[in-house]
NULUMTOR-896283 format. One line per field, with one value per residue (C-alpha): residue number from 1; residue in one letter; x, z, y. Coordinates in Angstrom, 2 decimals, padded with zeros to 5 digits. Layout:
lovo = NUM,...
sefi = A,...
u = X,...
w = Z,...
v = Y,...
//
This chain:
lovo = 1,2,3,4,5,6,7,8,9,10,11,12,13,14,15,16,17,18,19,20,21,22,23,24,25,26,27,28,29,30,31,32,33,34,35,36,37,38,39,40,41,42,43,44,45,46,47,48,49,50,51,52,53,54,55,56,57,58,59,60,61,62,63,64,65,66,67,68,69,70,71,72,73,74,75,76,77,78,79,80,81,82,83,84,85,86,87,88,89,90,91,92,93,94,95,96,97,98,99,100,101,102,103,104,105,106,107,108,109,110,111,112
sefi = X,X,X,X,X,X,X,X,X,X,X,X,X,X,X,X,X,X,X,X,X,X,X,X,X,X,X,X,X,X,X,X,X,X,X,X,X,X,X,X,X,X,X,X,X,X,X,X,X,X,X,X,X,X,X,X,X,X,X,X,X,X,X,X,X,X,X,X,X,X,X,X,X,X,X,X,X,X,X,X,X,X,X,X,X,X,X,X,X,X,X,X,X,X,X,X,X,X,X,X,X,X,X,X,X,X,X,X,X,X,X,X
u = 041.80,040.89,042.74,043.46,044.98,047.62,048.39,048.39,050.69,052.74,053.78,056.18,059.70,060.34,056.80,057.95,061.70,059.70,057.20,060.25,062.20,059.35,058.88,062.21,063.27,059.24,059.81,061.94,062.03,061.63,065.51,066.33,064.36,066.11,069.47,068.71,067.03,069.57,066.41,065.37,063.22,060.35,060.46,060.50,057.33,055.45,055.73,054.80,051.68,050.88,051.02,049.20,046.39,046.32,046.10,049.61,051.46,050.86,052.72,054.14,055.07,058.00,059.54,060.35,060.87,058.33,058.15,056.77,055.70,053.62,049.77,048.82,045.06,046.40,044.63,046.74,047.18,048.50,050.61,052.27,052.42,054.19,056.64,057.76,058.80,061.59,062.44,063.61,060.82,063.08,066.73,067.68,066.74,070.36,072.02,069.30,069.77,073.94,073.11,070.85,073.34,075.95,073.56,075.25,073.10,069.94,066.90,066.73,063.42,061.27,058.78,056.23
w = 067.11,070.99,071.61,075.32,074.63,072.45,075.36,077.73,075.48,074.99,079.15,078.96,077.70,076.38,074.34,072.98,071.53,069.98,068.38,067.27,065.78,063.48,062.76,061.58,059.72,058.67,060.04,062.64,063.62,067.45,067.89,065.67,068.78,071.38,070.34,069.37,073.00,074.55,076.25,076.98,074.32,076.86,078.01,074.01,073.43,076.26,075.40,071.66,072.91,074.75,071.48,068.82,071.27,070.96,067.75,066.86,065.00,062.80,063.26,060.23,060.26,058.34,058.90,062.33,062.82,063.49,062.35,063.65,061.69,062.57,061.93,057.93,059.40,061.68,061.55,060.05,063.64,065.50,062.12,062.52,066.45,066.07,063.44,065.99,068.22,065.24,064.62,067.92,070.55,071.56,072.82,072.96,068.86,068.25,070.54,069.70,065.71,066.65,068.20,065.36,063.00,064.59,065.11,064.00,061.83,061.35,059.17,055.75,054.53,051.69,050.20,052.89
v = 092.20,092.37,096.02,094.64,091.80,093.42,095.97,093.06,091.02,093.79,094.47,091.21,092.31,088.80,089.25,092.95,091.35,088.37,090.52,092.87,090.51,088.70,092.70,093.30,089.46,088.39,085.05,082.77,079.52,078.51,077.73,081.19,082.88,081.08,081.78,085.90,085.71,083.63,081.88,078.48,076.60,075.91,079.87,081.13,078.48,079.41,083.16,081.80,080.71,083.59,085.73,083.04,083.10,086.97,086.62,088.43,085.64,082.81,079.17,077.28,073.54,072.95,069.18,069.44,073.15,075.40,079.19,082.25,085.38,088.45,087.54,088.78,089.61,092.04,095.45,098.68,100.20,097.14,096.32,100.19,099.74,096.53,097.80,100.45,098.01,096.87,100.62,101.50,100.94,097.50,098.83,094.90,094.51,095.52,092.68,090.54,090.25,090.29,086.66,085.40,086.67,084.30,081.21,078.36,075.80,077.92,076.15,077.09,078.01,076.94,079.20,079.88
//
């Protein structure tokens, strides 16, 4: 894990609710980000991108959806720095999970 690019990833407010919300529910779909964000697909993807080639999260193919979840390989320190960001560090969490909560027609999940 490049300690820089973590920091870097980690100045974009966007970035920081992603990361805290695959903290705090293990894994979302694309569209599950874009509602709790209430962001466009392309803006959600791009920022998806930005953290995959950090190193941060790990893509998962299902059908046509594709999940997010925080990398498994990630070392104890950025694991614990990352979980902070679901226990508080994120003021927006709380607004954020209100929105997923009331997502209409959210993917169902087989086992991953």
């Amino acid at each position: 894990m490049d300690t820089q690019a973590l920091f870097d990833v980690l100045v974009d407010a966007t970035r920081r609710r992603i990361l805290a919300l695959l903290a705090d529910r293990g894994e979302l779909c694309v569209c599950e980000l874009t509602a709790a964000l209430d962001e466009t697909q392309p803006k959600i993807s791009r920022h998806l991108g930005v953290l995959k080639d950090a190193g941060l999260v790990t893509p998962r193919r299902e059908g046509t959806w594709m999940h997010y979840r925080l990398a498994a390989s990630l070392p104890r320190w950025a694991t614990s720095l990352l979980e902070a960001l679901s226990a508080g560090a994120v003021p927006e969490l709380k607004t954020d999970l209100k929105r997923l909560r009331a997502m209409a027609g959210r993917p169902g999940r087989s086992a991953a």
